[in-house]
N, C-alpha and C positions, 0 to 999 in steps of 0.2 A: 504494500500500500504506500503510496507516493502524498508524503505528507508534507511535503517542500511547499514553506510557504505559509502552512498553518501550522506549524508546532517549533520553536525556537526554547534551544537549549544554553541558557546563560550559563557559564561555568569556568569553573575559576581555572587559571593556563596551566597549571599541575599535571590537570587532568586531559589537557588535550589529546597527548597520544594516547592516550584508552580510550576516550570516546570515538578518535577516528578509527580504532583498532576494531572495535564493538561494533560502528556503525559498519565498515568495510565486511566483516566476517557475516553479518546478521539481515545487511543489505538498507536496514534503517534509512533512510532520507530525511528528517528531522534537521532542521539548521542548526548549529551553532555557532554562538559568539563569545570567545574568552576573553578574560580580564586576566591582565601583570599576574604572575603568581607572587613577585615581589610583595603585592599585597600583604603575605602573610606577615613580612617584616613590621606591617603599619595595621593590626587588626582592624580597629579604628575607622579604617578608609575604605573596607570591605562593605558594607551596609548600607552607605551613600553612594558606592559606585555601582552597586547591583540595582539598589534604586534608581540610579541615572538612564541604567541601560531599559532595566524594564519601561521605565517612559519611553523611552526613546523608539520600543520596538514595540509597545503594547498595540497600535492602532493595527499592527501589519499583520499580526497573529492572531490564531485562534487560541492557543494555549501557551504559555510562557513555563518551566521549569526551570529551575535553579538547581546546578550540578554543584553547592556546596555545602559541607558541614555548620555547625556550627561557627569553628575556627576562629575563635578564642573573642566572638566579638561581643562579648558582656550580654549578649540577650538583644543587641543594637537590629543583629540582621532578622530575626524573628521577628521582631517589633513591623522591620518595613516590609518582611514577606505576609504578614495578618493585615496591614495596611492595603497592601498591592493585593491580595485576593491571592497569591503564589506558592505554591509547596518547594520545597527541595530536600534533597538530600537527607537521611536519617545523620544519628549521633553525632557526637563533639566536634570529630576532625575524621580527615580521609582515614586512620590506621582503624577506627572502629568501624568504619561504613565496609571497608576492605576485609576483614579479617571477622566481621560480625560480631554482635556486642555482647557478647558470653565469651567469645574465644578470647577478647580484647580485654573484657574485665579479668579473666582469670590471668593474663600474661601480666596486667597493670599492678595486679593484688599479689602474686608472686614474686614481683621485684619493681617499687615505686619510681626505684631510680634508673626506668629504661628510658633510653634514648631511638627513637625510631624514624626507620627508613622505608623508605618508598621505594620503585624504581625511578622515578621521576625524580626526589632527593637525592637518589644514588648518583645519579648520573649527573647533576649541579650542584653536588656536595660544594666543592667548590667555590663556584660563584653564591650559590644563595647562603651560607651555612659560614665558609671562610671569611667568604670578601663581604657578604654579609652583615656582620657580627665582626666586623674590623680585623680577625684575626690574620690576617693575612699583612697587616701591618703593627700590630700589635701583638704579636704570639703570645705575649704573658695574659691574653685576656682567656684565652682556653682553660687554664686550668680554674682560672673563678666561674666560667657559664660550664663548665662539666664536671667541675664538684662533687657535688649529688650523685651523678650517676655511676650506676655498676655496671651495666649490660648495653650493649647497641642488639635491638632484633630488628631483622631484614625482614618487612611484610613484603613480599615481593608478587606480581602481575603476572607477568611473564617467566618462562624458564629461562634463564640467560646464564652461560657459566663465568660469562665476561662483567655481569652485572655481579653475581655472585661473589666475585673475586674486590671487585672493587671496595664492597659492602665490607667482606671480611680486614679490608686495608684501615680503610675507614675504622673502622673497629679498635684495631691495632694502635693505629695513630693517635686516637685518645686514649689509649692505654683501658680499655675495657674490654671484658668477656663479650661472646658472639653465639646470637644464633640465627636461625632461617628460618620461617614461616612461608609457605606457598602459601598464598592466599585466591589468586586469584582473581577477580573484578568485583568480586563479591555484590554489594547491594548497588553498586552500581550499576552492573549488569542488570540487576533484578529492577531495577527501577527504569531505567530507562526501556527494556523490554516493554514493563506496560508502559509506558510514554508511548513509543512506537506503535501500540496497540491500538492506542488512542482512545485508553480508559482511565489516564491518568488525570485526577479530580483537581487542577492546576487553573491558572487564570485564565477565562474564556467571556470576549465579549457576547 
C-alpha cells in the first residue's frame, strides 16, 4: 500500500538508517523527515523542534508519527505531542524501545552504572560522545563523565562483526567490562509496521 504523501515519519537522525533499512526490507513508503541527532546533546531543543516540524508538515499529511523516545526531555516532548494530537515512540530513550522494556529494566537493575551503545552511537562514538562532550580536547574530562560507570552493553540492530569490534574498543578505552545484546529493531519495527498498516491512532486531519 503506497502511503507517500499521507503518513510522514518525524524522527530523530539516530534513527535514520533503521528506518531506511525497515522501510527498504518491508517495502513501507511512508515519508520521512529527521532532525540533528546532535539534539541529544541539547535535550531541551528536542520538543520545540518536533513541534516546529509537525507544523510545518501537518496541513500535507494525513497522519504525522514521531520516531522518538522520551530522550531525556523532562516530560517537554509529551507535553507538545498531547498538544499536536501525535503519538510516538514507547519508553525513555532508543536502548529500551530496542531491547524492550523488561529486557532493559533487568540489564538497568543488574548494573546502574551501564553505559550504552547503539549501532548508530557505535559508529559516531567519536564525533557525538568525544568531540561531543569536549573530550577530545580535554581528555581529563573522561574520567569525571564515566565515573559511575562499570559496564558498556552493545544493544546492537544489525549483525556486524566490524561494528562489534568497534563496540568492544570502545569499551576498552574507558577502561570498562563488555557485553552484547542482539536486539534487533525491536519496537521500532513493531510500530512502524502498524504505521505502515495504516492503523496507527496518530494525528489525522
Amino acid at each position: 500500500m503506497d502511503l507517500r504523501g499521507s503518513v510522514l515519519v518525524i524522527a530523530c537522525g539516530a534513527l535514520a538508517r533503521e528506518i531506511h533499512a525497515l522501510r527498504q526490507a518491508n517495502g513501507w513508503a511512508f515519508d520521512v523527515k529527521c532532525l540533528g541527532p546532535e539534539l541529544h546533546n541539547r535535550p531541551e531543543r528536542i520538543a520545540p523542534a518536533v513541534r516546529a516540524e509537525i507544523r510545518a508538515n501537518k496541513a500535507e499529511y494525513r497522519t504525522i508519527f514521531v520516531a522518538y523516545a522520551e530522550c531525556g526531555t523532562m516530560g517537554q516532548l509529551d507535553q507538545v505531542l498531547a498538544e499536536e494530537g501525535v503519538e510516538r515512540l514507547p519508553g525513555a530513550h532508543c536502548y529500551e524501545f530496542f531491547a524492550g522494556a523488561p529486557t532493559f529494566a533487568a540489564l538497568a537493575d543488574a548494573e546502574p552504572g551501564t553505559f550504552y551503545l547503539t549501532d548508530f552511537l557505535t559508529r559516531h562514538f567519536e564525533r557525538l560522545v568525544i568531540g561531543g562532550l569536549g573530550i577530545d580536547r580535554h581528555p581529563e574530562l573522561a574520567e569525571t563523565y564515566f565515573r559511575n560507570y562499570r559496564r558498556v552493553v552493545y544493544l546492537s540492530q544489525a549483525r556486524s562483526d566490524e561494528l562489534l569490534e568497534q563496540a568492544r574498543k570502545i569499551a576498552s578505552r574507558l577502561g570498562l567490562s563488555f557485553e552484547h545484546r542482539f536486539t534487533g529493531y525491536g519496537e521500532l519495527k513493531t510500530r512502524l509496521a502498524t504505521l505502515a498498516r495504516g492503523t496507527a491512532p496518530a494525528w489525522q486531519t
